[in-house]
C-alpha positions as CSV (number, residue, x, y, z in Angstrom):
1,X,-84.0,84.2,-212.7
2,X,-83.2,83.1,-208.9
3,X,-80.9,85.7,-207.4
4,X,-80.8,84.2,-204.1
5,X,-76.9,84.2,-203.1
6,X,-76.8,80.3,-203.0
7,X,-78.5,80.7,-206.6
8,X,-75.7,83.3,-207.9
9,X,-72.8,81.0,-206.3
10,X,-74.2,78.3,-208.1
11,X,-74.7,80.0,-211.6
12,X,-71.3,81.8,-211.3
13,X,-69.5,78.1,-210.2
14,X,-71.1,76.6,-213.5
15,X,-70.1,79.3,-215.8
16,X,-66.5,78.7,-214.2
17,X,-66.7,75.5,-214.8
18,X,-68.0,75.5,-218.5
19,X,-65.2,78.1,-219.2
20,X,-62.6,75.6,-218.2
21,X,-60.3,73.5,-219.8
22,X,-61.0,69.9,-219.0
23,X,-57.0,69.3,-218.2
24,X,-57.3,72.2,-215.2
25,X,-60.2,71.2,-213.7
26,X,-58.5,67.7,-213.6
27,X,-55.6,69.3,-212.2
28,X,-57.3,70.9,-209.4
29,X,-59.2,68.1,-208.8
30,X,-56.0,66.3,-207.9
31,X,-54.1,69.1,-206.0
32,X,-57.6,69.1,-203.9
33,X,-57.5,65.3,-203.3
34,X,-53.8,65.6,-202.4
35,X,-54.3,67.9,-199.8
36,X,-57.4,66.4,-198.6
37,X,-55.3,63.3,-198.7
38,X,-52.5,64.9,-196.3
39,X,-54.7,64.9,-193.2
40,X,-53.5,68.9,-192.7
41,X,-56.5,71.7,-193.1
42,X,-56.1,74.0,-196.0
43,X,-58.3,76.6,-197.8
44,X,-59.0,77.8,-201.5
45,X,-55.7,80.0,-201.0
46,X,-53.6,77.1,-200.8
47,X,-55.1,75.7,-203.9
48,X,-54.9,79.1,-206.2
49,X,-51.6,79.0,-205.2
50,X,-50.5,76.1,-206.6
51,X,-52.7,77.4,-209.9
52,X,-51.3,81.1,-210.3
53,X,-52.3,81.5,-214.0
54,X,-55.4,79.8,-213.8
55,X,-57.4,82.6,-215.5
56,X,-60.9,81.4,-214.7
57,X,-62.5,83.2,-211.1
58,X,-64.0,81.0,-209.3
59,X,-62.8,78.2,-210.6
60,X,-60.9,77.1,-207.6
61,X,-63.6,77.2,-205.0
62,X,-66.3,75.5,-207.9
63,X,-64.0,72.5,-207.2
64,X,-63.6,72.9,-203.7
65,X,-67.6,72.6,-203.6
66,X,-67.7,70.2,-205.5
67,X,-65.3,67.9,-203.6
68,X,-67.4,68.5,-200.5
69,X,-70.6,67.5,-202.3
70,X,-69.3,64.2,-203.2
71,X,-67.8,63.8,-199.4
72,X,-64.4,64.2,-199.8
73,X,-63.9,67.3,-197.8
74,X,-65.7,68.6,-194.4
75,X,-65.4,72.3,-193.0
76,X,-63.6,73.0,-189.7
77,X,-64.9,76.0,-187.7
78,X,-61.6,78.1,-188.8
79,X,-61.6,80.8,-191.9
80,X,-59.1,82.6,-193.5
81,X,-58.7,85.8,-195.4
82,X,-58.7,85.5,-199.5
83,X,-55.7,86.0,-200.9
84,X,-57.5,86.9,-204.0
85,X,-57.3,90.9,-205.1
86,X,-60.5,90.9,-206.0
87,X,-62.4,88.9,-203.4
88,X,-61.2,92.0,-201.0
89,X,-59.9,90.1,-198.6
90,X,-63.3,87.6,-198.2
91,X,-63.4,85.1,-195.9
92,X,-62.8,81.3,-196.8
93,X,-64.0,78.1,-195.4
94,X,-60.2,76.2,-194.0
95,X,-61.1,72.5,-195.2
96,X,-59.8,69.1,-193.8
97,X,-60.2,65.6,-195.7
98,X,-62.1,62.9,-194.9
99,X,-60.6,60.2,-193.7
């Protein structure tokens, strides 16, 4: 097995993935195109947040990815602290939409 970090990210957003209930990914997927939508930057904080008993780590940012791989999101140069416990404070990419 590849453990290259870009290899484990990978693995652990497809386990994450498979774990999860079709109806919350489609959820997320919305609240990500929503915000992408609104022209004002956000992160994978202000998604969790809007998903507090999503149980699945890792979940979140899997979509987030995912949403930039098909286009819909680019990076700005800003980051912002997880809000995550057990992240320990790691920092996240702040995301704008494409327009």
């Amino acid at each position: 097995m590849t453990t290259t970090p870009l290899a484990l990210k990978t693995h652990g957003q497809h386990q994450a993935e498979s774990a999860a209930d079709p109806r919350v990914i489609a959820a997320i997927d919305a609240a990500i195109a929503r915000h992408a939508k609104s022209g004002r930057r956000f992160s994978a904080n202000t998604i969790r947040d809007e998903f507090p008993t999503t149980s699945s780590r890792g979940l979140v940012g899997a979509r987030v990815d995912a949403a930039r791989k098909r286009g819909e999101l680019i990076a700005t140069d800003q980051r912002v602290r997880s809000t995550l416990l057990s992240t320990r404070g790691a920092w996240l990419t702040v995301w704008v939409g494409v327009s």
